[in-house]
PDBQT receptor file of N, H, CA, C and O in Angstrom, charges set to zero:
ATOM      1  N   UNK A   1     107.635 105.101  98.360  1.00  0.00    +0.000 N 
ATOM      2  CA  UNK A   1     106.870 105.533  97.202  1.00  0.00    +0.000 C 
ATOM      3  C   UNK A   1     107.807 105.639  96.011  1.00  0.00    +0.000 C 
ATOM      4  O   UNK A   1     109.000 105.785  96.276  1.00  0.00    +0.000 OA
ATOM      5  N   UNK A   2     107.520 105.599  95.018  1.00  0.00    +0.000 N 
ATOM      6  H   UNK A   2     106.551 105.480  94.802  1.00  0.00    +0.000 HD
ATOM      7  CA  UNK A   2     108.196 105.581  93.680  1.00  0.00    +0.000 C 
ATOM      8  C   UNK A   2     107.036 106.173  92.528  1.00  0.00    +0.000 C 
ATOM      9  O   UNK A   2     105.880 105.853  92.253  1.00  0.00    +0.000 OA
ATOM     10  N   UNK A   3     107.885 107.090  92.079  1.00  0.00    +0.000 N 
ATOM     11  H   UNK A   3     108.825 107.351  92.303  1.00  0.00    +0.000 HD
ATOM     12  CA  UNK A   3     106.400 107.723  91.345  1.00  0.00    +0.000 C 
ATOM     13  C   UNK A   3     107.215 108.517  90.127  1.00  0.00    +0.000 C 
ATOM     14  O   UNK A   3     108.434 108.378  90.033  1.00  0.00    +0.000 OA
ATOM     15  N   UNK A   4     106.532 109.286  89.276  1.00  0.00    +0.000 N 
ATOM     16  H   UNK A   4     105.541 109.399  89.352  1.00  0.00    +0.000 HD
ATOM     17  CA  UNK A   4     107.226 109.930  87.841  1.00  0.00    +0.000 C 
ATOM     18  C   UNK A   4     106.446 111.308  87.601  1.00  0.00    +0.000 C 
ATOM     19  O   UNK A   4     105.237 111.491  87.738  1.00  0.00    +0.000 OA
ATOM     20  N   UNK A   5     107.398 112.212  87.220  1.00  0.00    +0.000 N 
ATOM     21  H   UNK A   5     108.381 112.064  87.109  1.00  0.00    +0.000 HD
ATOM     22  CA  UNK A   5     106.709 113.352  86.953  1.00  0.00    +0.000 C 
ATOM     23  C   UNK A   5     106.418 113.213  85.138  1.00  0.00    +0.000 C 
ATOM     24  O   UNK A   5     105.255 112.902  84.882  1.00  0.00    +0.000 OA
ATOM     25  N   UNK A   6     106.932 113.322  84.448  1.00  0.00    +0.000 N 
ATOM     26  H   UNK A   6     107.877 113.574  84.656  1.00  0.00    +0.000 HD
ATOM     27  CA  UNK A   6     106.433 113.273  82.978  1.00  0.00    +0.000 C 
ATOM     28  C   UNK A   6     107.043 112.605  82.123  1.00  0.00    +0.000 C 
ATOM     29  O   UNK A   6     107.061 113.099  80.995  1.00  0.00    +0.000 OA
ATOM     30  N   UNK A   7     107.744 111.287  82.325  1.00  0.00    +0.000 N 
ATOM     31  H   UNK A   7     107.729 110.886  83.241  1.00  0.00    +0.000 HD
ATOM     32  CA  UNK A   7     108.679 110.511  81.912  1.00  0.00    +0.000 C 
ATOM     33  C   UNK A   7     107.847 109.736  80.627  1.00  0.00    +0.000 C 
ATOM     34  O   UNK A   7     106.617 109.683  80.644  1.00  0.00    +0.000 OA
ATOM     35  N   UNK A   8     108.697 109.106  79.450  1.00  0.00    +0.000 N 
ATOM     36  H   UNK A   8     109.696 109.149  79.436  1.00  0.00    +0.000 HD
ATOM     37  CA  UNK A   8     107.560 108.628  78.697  1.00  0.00    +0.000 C 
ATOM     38  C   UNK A   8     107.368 107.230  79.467  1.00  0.00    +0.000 C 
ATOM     39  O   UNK A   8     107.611 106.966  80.645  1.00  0.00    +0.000 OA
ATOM     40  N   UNK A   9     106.927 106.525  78.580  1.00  0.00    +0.000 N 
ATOM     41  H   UNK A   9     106.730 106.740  77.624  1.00  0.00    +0.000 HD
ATOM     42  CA  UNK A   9     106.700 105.166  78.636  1.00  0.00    +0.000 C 
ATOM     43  C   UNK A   9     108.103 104.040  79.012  1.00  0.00    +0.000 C 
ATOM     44  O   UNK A   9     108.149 103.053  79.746  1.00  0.00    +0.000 OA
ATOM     45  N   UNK A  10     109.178 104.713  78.132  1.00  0.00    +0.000 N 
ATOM     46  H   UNK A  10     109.141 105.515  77.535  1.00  0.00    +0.000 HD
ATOM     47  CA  UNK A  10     110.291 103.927  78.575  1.00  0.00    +0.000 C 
ATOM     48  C   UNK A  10     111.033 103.907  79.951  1.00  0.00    +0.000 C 
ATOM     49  O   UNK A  10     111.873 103.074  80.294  1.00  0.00    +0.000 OA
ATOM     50  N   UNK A  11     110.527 105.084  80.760  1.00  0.00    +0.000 N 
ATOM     51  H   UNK A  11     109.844 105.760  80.482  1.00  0.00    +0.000 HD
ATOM     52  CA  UNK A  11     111.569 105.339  82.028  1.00  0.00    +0.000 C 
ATOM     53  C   UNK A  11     110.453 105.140  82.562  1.00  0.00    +0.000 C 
ATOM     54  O   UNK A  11     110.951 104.722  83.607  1.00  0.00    +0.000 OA
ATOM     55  N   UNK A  12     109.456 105.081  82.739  1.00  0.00    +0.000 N 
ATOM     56  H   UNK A  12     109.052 105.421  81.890  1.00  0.00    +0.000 HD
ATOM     57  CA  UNK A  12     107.956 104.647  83.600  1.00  0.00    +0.000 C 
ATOM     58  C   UNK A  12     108.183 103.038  83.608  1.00  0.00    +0.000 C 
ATOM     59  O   UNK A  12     107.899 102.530  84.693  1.00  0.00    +0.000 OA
ATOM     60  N   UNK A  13     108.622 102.173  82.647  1.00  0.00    +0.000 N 
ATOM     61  H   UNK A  13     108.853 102.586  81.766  1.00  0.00    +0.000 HD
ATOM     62  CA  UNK A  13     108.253 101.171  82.482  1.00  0.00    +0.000 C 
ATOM     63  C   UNK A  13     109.893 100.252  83.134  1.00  0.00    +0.000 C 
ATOM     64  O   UNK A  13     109.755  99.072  83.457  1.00  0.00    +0.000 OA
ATOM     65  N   UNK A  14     111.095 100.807  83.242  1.00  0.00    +0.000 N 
ATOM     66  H   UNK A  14     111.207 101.766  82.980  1.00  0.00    +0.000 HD
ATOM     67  CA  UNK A  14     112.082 100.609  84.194  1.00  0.00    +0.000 C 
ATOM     68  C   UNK A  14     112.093 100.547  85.546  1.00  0.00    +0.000 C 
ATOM     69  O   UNK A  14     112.684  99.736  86.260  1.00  0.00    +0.000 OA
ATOM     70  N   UNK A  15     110.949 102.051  86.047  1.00  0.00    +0.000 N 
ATOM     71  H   UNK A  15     110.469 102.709  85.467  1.00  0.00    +0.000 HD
ATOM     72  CA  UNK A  15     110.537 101.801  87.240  1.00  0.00    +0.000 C 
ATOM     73  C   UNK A  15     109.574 100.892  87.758  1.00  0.00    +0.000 C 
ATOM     74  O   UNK A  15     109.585 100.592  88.951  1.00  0.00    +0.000 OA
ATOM     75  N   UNK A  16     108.569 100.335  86.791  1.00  0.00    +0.000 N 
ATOM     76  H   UNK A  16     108.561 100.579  85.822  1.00  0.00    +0.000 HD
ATOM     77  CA  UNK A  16     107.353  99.256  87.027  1.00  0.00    +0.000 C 
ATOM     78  C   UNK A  16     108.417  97.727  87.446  1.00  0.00    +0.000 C 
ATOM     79  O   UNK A  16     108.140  96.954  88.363  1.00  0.00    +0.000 OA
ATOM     80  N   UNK A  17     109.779  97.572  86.405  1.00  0.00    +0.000 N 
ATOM     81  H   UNK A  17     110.004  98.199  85.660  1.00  0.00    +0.000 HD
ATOM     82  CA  UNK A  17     110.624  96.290  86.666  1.00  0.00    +0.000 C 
ATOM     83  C   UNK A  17     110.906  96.493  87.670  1.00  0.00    +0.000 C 
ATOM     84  O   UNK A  17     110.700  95.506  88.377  1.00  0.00    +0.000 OA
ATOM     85  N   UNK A  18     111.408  97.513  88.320  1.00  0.00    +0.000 N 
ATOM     86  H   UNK A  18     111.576  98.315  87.746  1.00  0.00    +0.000 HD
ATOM     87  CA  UNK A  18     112.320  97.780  89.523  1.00  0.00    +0.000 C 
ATOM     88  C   UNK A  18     111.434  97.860  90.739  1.00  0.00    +0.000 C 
ATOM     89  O   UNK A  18     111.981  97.942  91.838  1.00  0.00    +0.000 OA
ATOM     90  N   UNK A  19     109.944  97.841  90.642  1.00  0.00    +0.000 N 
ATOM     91  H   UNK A  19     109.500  97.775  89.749  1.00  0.00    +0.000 HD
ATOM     92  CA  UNK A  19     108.995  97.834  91.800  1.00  0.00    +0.000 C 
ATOM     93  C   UNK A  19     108.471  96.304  92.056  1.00  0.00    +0.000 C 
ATOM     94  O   UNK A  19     108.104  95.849  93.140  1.00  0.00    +0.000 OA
ATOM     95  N   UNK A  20     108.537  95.418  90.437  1.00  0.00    +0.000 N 
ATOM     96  H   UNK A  20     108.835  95.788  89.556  1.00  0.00    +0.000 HD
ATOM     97  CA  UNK A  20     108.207  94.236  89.970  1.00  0.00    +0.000 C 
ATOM     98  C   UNK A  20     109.365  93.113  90.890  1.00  0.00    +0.000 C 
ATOM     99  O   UNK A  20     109.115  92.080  91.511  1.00  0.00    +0.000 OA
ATOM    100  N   UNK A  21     110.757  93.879  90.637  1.00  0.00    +0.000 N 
ATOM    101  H   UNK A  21     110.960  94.718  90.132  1.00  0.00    +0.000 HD
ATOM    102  CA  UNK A  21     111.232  93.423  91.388  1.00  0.00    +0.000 C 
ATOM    103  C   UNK A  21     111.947  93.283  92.713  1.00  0.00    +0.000 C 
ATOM    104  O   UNK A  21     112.616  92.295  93.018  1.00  0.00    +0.000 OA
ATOM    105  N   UNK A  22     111.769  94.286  93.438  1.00  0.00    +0.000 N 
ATOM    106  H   UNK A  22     111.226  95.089  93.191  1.00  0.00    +0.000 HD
ATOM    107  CA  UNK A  22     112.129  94.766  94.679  1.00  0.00    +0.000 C 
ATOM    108  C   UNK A  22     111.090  94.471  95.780  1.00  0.00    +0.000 C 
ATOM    109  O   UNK A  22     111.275  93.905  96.857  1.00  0.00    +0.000 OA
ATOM    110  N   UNK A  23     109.962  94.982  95.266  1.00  0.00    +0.000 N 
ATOM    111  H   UNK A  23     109.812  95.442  94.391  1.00  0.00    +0.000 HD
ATOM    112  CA  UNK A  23     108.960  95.166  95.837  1.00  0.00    +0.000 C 
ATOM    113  C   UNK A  23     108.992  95.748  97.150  1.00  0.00    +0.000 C 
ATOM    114  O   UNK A  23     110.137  96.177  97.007  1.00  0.00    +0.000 OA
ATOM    115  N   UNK A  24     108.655  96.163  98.439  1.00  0.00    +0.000 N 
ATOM    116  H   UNK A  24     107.725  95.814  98.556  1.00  0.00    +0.000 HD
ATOM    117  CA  UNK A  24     108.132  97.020  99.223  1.00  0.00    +0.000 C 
ATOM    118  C   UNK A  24     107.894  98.374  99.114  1.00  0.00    +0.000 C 
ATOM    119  O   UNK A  24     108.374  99.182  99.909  1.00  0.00    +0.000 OA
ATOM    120  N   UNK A  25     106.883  98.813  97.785  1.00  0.00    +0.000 N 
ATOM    121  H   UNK A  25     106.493  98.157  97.139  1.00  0.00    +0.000 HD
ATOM    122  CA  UNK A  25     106.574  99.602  97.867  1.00  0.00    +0.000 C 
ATOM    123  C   UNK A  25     105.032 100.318  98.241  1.00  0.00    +0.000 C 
ATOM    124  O   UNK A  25     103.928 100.195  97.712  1.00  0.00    +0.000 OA
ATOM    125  N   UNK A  26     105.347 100.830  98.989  1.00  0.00    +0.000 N 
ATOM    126  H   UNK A  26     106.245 100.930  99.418  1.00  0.00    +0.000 HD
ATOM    127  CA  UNK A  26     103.969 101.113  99.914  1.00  0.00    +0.000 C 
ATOM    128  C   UNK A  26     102.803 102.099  98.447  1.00  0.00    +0.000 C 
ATOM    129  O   UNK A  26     101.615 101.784  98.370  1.00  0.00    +0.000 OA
ATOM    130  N   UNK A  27     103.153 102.756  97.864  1.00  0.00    +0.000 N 
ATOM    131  H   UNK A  27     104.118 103.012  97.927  1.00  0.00    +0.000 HD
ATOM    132  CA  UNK A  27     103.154 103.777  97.289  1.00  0.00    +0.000 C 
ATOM    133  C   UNK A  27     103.616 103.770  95.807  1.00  0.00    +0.000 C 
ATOM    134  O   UNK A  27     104.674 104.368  95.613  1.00  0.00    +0.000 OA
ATOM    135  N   UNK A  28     102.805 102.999  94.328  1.00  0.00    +0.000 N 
ATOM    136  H   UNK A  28     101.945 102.513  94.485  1.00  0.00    +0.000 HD
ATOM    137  CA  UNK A  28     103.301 103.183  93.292  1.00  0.00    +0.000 C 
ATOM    138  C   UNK A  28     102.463 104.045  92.108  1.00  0.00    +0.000 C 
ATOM    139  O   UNK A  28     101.438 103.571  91.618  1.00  0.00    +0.000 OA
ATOM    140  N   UNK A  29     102.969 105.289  91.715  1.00  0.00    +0.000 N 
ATOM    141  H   UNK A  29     103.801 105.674  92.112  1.00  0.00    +0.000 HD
ATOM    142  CA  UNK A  29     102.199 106.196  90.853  1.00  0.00    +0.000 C 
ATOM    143  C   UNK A  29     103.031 106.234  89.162  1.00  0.00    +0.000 C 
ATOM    144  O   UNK A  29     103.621 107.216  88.711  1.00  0.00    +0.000 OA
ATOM    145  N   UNK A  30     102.930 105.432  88.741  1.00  0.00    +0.000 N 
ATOM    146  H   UNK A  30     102.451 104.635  89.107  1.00  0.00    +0.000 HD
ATOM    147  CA  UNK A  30     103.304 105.088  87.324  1.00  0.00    +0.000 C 
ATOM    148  C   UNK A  30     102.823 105.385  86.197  1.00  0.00    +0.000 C 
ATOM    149  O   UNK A  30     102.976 104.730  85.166  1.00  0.00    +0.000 OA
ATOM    150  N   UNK A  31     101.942 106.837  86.375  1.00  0.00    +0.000 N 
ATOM    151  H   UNK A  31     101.818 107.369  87.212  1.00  0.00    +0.000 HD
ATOM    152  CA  UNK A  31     100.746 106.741  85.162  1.00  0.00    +0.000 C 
ATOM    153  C   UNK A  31     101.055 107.722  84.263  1.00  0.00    +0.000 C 
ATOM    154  O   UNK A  31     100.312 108.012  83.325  1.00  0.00    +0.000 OA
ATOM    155  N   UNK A  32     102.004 108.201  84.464  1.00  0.00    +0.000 N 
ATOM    156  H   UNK A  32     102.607 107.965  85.225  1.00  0.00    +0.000 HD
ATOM    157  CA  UNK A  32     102.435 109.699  83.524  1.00  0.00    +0.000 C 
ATOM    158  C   UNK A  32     102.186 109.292  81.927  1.00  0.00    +0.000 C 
ATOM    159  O   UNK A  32     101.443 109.967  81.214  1.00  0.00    +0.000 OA
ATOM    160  N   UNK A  33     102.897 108.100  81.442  1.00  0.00    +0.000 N 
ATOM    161  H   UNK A  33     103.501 107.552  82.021  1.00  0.00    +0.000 HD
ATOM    162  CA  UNK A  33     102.225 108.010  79.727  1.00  0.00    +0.000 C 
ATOM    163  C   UNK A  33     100.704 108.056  79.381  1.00  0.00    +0.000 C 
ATOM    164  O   UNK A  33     100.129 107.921  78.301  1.00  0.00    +0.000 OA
ATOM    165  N   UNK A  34     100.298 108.258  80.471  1.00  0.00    +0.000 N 
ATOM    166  H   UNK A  34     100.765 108.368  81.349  1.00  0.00    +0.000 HD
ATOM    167  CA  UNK A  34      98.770 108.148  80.006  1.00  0.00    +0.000 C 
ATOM    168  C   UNK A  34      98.443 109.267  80.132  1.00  0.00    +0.000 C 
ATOM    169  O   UNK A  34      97.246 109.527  80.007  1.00  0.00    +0.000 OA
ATOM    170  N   UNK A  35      99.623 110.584  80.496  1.00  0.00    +0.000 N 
ATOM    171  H   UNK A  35     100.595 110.373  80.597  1.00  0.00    +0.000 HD
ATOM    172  CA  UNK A  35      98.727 112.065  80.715  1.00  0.00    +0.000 C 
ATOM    173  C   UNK A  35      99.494 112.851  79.280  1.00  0.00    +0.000 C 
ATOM    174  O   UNK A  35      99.466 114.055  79.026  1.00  0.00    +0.000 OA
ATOM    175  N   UNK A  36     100.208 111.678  78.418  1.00  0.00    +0.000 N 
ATOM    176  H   UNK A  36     100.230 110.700  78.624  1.00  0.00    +0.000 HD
ATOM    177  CA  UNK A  36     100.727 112.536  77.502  1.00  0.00    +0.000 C 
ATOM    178  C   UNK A  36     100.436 112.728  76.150  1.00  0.00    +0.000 C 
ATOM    179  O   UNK A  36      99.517 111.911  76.093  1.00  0.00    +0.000 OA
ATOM    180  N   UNK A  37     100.522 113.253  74.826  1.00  0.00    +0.000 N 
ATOM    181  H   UNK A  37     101.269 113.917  74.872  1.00  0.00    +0.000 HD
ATOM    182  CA  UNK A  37     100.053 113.754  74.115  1.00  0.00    +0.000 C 
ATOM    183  C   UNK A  37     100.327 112.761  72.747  1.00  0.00    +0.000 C 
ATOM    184  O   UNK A  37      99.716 112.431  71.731  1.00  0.00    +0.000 OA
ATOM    185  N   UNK A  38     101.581 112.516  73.361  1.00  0.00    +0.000 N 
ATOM    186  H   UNK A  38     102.078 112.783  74.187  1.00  0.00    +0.000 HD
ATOM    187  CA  UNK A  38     102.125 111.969  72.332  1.00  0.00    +0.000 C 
ATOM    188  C   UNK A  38     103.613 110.588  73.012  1.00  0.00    +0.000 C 
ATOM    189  O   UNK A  38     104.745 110.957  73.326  1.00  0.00    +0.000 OA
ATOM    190  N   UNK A  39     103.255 109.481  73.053  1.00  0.00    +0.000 N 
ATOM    191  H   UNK A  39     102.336 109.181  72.798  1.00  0.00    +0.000 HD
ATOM    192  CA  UNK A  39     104.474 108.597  73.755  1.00  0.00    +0.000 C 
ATOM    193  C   UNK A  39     104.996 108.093  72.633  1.00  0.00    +0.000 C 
ATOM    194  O   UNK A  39     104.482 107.240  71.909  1.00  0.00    +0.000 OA
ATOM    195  N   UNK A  40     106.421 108.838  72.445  1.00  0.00    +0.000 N 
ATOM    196  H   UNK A  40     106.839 109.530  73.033  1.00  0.00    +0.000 HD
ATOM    197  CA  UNK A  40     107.053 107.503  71.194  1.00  0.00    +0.000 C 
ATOM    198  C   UNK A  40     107.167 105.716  71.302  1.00  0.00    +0.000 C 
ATOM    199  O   UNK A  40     107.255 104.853  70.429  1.00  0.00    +0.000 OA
ATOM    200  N   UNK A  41     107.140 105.681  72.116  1.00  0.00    +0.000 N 
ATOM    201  H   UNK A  41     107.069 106.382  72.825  1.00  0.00    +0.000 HD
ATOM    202  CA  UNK A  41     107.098 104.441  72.802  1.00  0.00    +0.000 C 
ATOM    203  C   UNK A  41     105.771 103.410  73.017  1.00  0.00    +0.000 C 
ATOM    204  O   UNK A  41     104.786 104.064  73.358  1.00  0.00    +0.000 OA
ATOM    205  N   UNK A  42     105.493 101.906  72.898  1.00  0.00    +0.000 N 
ATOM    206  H   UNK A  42     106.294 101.375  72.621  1.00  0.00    +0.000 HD
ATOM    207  CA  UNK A  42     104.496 101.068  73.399  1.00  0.00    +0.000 C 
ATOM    208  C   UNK A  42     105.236 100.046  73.448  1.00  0.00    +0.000 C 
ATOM    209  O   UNK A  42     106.220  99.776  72.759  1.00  0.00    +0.000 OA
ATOM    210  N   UNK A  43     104.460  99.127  74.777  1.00  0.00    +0.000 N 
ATOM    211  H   UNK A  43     103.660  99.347  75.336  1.00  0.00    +0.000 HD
ATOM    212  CA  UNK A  43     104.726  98.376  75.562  1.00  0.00    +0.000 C 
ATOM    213  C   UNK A  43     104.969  98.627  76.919  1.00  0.00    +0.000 C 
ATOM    214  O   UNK A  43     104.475  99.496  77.638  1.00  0.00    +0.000 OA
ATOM    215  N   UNK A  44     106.229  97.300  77.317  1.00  0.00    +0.000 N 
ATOM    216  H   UNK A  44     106.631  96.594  76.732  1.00  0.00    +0.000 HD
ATOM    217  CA  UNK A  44     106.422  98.022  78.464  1.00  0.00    +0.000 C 
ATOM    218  C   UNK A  44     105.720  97.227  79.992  1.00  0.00    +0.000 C 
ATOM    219  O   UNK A  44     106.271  96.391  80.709  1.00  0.00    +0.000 OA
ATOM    220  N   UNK A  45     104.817  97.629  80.087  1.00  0.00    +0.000 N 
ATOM    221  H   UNK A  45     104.369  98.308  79.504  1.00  0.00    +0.000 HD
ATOM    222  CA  UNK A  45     104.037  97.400  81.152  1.00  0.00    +0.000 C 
ATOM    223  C   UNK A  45     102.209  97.529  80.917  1.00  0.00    +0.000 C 
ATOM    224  O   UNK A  45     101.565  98.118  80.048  1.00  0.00    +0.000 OA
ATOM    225  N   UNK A  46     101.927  97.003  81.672  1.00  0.00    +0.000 N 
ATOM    226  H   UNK A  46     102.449  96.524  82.378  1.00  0.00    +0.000 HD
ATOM    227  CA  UNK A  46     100.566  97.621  81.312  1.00  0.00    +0.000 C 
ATOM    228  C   UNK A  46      99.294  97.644  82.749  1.00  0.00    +0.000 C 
ATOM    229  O   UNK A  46      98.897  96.806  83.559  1.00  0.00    +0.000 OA
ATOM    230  N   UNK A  47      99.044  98.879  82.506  1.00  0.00    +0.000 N 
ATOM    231  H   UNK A  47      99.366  99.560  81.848  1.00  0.00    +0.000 HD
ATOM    232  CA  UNK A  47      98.078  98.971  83.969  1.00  0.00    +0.000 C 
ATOM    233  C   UNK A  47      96.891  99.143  83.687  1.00  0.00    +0.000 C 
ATOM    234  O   UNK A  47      96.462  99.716  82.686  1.00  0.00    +0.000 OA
ATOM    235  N   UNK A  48      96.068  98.492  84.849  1.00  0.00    +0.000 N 
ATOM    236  H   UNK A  48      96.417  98.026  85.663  1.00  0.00    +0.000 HD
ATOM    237  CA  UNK A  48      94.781  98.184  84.749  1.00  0.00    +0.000 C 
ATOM    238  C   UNK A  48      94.680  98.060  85.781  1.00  0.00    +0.000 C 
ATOM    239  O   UNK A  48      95.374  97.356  86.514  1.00  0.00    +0.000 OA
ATOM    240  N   UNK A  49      93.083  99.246  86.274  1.00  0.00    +0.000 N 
ATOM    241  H   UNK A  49      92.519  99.818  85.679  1.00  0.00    +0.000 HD
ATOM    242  CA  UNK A  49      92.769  99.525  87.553  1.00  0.00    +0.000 C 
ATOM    243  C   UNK A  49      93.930  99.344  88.832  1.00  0.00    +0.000 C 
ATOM    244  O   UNK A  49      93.895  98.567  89.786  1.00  0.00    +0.000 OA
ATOM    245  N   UNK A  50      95.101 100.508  88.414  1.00  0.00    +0.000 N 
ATOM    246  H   UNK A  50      95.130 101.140  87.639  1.00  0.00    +0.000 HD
ATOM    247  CA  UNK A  50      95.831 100.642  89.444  1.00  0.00    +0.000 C 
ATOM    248  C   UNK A  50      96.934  99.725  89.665  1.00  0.00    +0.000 C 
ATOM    249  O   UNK A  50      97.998 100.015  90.212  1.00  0.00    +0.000 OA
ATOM    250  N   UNK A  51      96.529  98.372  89.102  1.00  0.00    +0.000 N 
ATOM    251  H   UNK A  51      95.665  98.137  88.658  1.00  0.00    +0.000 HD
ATOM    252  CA  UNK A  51      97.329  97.623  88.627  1.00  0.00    +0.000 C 
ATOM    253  C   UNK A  51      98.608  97.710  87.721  1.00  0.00    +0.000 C 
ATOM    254  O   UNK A  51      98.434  98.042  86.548  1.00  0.00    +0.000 OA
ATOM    255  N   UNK A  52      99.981  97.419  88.200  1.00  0.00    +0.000 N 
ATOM    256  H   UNK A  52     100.123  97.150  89.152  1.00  0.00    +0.000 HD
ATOM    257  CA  UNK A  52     101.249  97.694  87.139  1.00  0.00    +0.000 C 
ATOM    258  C   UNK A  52     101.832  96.183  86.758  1.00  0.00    +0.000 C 
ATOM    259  O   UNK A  52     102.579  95.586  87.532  1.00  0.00    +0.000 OA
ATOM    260  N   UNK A  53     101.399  95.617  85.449  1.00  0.00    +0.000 N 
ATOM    261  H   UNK A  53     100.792  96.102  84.819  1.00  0.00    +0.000 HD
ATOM    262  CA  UNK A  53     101.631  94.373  85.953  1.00  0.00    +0.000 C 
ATOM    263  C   UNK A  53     102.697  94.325  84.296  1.00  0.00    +0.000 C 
ATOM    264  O   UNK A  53     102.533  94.885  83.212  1.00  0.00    +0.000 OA
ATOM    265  N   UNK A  54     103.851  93.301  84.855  1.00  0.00    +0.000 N 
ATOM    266  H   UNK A  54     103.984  92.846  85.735  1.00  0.00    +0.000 HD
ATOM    267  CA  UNK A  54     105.213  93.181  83.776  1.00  0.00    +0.000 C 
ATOM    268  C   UNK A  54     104.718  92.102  83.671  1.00  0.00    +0.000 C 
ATOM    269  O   UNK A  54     105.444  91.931  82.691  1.00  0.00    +0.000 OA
ATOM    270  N   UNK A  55     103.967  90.839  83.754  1.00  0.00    +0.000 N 
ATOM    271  H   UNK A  55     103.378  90.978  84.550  1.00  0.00    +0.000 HD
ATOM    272  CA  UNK A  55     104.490  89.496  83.411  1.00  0.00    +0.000 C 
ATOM    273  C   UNK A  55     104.414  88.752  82.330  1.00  0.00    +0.000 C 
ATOM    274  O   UNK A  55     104.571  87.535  82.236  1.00  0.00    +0.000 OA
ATOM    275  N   UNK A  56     103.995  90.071  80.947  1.00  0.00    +0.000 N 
ATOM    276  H   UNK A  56     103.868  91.060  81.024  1.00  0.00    +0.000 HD
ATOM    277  CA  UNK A  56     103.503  90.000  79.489  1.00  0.00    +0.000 C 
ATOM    278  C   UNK A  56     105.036  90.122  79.241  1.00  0.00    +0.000 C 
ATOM    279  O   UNK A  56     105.328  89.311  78.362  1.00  0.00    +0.000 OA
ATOM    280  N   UNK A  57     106.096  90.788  79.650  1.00  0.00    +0.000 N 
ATOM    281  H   UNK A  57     105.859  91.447  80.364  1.00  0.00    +0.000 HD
ATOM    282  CA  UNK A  57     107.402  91.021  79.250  1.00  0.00    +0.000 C 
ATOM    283  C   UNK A  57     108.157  89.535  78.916  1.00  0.00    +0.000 C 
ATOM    284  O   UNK A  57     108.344  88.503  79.560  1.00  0.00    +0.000 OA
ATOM    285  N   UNK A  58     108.477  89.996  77.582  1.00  0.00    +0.000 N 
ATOM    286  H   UNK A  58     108.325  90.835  77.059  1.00  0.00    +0.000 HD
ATOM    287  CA  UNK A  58     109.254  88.717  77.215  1.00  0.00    +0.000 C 
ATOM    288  C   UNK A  58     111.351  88.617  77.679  1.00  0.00    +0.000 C 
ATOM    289  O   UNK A  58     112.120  87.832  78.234  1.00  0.00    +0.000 OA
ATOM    290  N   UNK A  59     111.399  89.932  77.013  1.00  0.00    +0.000 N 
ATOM    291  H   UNK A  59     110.774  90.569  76.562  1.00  0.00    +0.000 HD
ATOM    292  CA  UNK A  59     112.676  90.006  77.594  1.00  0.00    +0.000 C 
ATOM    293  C   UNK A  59     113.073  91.658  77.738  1.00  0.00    +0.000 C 
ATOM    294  O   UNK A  59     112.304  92.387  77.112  1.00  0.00    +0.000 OA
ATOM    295  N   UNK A  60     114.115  92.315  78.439  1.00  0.00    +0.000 N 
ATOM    296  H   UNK A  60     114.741  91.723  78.947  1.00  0.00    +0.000 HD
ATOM    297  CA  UNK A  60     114.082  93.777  78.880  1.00  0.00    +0.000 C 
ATOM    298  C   UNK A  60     112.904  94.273  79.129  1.00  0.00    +0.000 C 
ATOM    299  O   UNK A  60     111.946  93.695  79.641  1.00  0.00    +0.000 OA
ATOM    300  N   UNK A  61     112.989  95.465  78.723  1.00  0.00    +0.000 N 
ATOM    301  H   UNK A  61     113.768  95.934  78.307  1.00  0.00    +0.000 HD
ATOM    302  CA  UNK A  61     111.759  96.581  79.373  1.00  0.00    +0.000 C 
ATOM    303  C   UNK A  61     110.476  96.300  78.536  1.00  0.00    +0.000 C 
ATOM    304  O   UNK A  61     109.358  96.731  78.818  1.00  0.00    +0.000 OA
ATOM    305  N   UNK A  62     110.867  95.332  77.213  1.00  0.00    +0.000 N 
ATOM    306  H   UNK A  62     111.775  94.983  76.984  1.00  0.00    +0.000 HD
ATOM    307  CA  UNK A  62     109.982  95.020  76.670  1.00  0.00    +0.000 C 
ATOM    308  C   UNK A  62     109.082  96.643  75.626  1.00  0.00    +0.000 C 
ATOM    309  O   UNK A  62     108.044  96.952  75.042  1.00  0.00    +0.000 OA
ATOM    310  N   UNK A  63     110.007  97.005  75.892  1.00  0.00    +0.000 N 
ATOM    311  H   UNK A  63     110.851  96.753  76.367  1.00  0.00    +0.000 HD
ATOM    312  CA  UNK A  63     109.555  98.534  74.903  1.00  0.00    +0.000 C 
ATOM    313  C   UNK A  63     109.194  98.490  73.590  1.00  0.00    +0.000 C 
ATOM    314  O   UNK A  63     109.435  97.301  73.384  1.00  0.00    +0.000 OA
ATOM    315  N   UNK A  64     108.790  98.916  72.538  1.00  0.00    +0.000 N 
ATOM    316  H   UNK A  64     108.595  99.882  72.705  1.00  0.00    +0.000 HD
ATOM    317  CA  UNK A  64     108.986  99.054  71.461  1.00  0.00    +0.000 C 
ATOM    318  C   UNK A  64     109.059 100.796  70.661  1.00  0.00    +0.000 C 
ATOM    319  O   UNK A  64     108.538 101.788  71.170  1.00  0.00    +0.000 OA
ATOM    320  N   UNK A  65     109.705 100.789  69.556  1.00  0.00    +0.000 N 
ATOM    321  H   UNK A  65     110.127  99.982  69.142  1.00  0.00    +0.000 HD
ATOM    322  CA  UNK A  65     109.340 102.233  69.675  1.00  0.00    +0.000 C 
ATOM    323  C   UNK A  65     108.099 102.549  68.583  1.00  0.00    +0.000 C 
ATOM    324  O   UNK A  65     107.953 101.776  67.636  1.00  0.00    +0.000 OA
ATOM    325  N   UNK A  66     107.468 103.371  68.698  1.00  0.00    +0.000 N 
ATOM    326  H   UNK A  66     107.587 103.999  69.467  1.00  0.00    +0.000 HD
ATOM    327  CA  UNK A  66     106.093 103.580  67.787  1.00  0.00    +0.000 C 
ATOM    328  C   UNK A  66     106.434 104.212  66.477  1.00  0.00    +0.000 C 
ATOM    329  O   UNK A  66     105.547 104.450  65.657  1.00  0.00    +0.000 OA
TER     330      UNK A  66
């Protein structure tokens, strides 16, 4: 499992590469920017229905800052 307690968007979206590319993970909970108030950060990754999918990334984490 690989999962985040309240990380923004940028350290959520390191772990999405690192699941993107490792892969055997039984267990991925990546959703913390979406429980927050305020993310300095967009990009990144983007999930949909549970889905964590990088393959919009052009180059790095693909971050930007807001």
């Amino acid at each position: 499992m690989i999962g985040a307690m309240m990380e923004s968007r940028l350290a959520t979206s390191a772990a999405a590469h690192l699941v993107a590319g490792l892969g055997g993970f039984r267990f991925v909970d990546l959703d913390t920017p979406m429980l927050l108030a305020e993310d300095p950060f967009a990009g990144g990754y983007e999930q949909r229905s549970g889905i964590n999918n990088v393959s919009g990334v052009k180059s790095g984490l693909g971050i930007e800052r807001n």
